[in-house]
C-alpha positions as CSV (number, residue, x, y, z in Angstrom):
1,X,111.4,104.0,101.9
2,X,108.4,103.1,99.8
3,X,107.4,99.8,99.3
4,X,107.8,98.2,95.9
5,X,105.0,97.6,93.3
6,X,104.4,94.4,91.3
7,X,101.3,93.7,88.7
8,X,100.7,90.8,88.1
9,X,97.4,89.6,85.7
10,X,96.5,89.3,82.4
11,X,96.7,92.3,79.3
12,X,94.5,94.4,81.2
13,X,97.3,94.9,83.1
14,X,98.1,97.1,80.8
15,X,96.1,100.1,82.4
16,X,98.7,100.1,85.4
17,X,101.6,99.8,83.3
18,X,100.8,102.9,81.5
19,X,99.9,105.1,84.7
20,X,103.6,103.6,85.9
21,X,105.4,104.9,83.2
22,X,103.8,108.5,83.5
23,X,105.3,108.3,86.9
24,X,101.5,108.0,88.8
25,X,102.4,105.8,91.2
26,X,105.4,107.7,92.8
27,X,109.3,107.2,92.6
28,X,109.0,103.5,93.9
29,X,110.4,100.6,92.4
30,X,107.9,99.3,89.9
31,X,107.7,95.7,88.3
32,X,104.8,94.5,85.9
33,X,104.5,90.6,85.0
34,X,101.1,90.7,82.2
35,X,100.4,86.9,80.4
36,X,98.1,87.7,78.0
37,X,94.7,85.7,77.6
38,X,95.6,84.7,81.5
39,X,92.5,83.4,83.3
40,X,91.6,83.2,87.2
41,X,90.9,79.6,86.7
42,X,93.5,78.8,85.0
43,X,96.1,79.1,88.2
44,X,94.8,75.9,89.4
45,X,96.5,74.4,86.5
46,X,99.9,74.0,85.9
47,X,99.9,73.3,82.2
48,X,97.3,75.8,80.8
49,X,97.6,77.2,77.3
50,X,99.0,80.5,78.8
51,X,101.2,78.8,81.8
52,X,99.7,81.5,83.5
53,X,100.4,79.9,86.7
54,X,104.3,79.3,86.5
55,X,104.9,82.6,85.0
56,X,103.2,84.2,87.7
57,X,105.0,81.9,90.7
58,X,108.4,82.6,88.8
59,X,107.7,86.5,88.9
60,X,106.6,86.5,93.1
61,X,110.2,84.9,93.5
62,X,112.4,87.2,91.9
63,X,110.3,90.3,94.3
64,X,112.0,92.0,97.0
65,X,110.6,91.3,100.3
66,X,107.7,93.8,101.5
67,X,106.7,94.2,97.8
68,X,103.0,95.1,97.5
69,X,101.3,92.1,95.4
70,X,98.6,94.0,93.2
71,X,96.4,91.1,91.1
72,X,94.1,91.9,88.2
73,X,92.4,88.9,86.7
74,X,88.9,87.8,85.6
75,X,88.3,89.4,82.6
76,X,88.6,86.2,80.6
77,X,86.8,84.2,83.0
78,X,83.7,86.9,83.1
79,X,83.6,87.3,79.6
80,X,84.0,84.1,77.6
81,X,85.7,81.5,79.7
82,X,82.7,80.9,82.4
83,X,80.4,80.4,79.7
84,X,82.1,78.5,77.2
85,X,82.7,75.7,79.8
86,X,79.5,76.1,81.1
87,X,78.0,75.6,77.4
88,X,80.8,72.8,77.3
89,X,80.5,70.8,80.3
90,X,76.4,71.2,80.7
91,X,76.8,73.2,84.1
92,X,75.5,76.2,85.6
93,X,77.4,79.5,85.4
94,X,77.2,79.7,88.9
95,X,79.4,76.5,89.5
96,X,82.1,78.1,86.7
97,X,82.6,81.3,88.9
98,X,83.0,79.5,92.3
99,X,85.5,77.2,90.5
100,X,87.2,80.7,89.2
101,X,87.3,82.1,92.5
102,X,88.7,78.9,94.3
103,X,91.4,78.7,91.8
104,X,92.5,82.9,92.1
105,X,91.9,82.9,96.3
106,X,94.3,79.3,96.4
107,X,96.8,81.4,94.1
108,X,96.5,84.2,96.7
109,X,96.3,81.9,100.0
110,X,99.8,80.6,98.3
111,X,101.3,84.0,98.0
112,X,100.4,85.3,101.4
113,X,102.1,81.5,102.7
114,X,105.0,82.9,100.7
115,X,105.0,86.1,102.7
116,X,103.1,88.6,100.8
117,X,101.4,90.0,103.6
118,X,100.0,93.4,101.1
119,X,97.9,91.5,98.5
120,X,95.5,94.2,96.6
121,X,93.0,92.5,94.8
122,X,91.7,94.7,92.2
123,X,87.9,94.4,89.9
124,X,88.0,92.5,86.5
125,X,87.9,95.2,84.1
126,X,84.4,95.5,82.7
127,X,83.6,93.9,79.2
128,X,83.3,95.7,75.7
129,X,82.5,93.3,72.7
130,X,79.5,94.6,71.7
131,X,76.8,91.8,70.7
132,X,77.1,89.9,67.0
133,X,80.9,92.4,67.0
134,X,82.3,89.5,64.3
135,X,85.4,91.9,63.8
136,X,88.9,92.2,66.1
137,X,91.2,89.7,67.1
138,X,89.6,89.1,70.8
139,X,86.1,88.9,69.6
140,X,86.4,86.3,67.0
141,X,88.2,84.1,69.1
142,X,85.2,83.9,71.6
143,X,82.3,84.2,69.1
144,X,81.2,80.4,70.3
145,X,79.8,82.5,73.4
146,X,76.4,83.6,72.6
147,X,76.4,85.4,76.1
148,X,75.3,89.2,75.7
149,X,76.8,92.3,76.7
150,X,74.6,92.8,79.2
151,X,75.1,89.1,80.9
152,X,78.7,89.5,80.8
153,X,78.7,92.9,82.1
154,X,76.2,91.8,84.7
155,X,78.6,88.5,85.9
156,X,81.4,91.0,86.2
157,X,79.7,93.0,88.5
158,X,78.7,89.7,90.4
159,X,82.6,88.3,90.1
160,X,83.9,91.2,91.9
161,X,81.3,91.5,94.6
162,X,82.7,87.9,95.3
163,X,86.1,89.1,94.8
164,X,85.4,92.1,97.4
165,X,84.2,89.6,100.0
166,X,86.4,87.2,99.8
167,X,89.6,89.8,99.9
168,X,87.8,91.1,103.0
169,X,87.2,88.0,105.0
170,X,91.5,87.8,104.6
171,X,91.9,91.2,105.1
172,X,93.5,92.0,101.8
173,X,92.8,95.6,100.3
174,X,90.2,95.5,97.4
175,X,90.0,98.0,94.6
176,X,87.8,98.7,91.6
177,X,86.7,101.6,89.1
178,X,83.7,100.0,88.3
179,X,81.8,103.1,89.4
180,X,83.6,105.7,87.2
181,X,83.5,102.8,84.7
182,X,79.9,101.7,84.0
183,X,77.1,103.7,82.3
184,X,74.2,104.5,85.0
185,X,72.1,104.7,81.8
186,X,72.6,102.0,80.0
187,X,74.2,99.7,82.9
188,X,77.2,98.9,80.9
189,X,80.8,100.6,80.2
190,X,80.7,103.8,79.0
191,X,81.4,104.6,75.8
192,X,84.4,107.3,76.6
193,X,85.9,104.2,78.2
194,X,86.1,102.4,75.3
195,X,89.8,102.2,73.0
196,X,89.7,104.3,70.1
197,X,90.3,101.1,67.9
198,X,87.5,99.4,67.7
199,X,88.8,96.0,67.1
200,X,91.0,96.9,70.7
201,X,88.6,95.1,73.5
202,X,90.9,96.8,76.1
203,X,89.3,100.0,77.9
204,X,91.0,103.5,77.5
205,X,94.8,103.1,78.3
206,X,95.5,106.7,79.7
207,X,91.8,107.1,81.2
208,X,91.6,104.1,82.8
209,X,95.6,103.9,83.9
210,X,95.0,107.2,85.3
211,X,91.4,105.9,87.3
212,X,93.3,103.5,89.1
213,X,96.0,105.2,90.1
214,X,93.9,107.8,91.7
215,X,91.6,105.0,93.7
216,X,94.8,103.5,94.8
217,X,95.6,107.2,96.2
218,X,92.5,107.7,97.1
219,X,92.9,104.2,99.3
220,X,95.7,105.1,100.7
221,X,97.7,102.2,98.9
222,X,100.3,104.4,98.1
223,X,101.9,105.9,101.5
């Protein structure tokens, strides 16, 4: 019998989702928990704006046992939460991304003390507001970061290095598309990757959905 899936993170979640529903990840039992705006950091607190952190414990104790725990977080943090506090708080980045990873690796030391023993930790999905973009929902909000593309793209890559190592040292599966994902030219996303909208920071639904279900194949994550 196949294991169980569960997603849990926030809307870019929504890549994983779609290659569900168009049946990419096999016959198994599927279950998807997104909290929009939901931030690594943000599961070491218990009354964040997004209550992140009890949505996510409440959806790890309605799973089945043996359910394979797939996270996919970081794309707040990398692009506007890291350097809005460290702009607020007078710190270096640096300090902001250890705090970020402390908070998502005590959220996953918690679930594997739950009994999750198949934790996947999965890249942050690369960023795609575009420098001085003043239109769309997303990039409003965080216009008070002045961090360009480049930096943000450039933390990102950085994040999930850290993320890679730090699911390795625990022995927890790692996954990312960065590589199918970012430009060799330019060192940023690719354009094809991008949503049609262009007020939609989220990356190509079907492209991307279908990118990750193949590297989880490809991984061997789903026999």
């Amino acid at each position: 019998m196949m294991q169980p899936l569960a997603f849990l993170g926030d809307s870019h979640i929504t890549y994983f989702r779609s290659a569900a529903e168009r049946g990419l990840f096999g016959s198994r039992a599927i279950s998807v928990c997104e909290v929009g705006g939901a931030t690594a950091v943000g599961l070491r607190n218990p009354n964040s704006a997004t209550n992140a952190l009890q949505i996510f414990r409440q959806a790890l104790g309605q799973l089945e046992p043996g359910t394979i725990l797939v996270l996919h977080l970081g794309e707040v943090d990398c692009g506007f939460v890291i350097w809005y506090r460290a702009q607020k708080y007078g710190e270096p980045v640096e300090r902001q991304v250890e705090e970020s990873l402390d908070a998502y690796f005590s959220f996953v030391d918690d679930a594997r003390a739950a009994g999750f023993s198949r934790i996947v930790i999965t890249g942050a999905t690369l960023p795609t507001i575009r420098d001085d973009q003043d239109w769309g929902e997303v990039a409003n909000a965080r216009r008070e970061v002045t961090a360009s593309l480049r930096q943000r793209t450039e933390l990102t890559l950085s994040y999930n290095r850290e993320l890679h190592r730090r699911a390795e040292a625990r022995g927890l599966a790692y996954i990312d598309i960065t590589e199918e994902a970012l430009d060799p030219a330019t060192g940023l996303v690719r354009e094809a990757f991008r949503h049609s909208d262009p007020c939609n920071h989220h990356l190509d639904e079907s492209l991307v959905g279908f990118l990750w279900a193949s590297r989880f194949s490809q991984c061997g994550l789903l026999s």
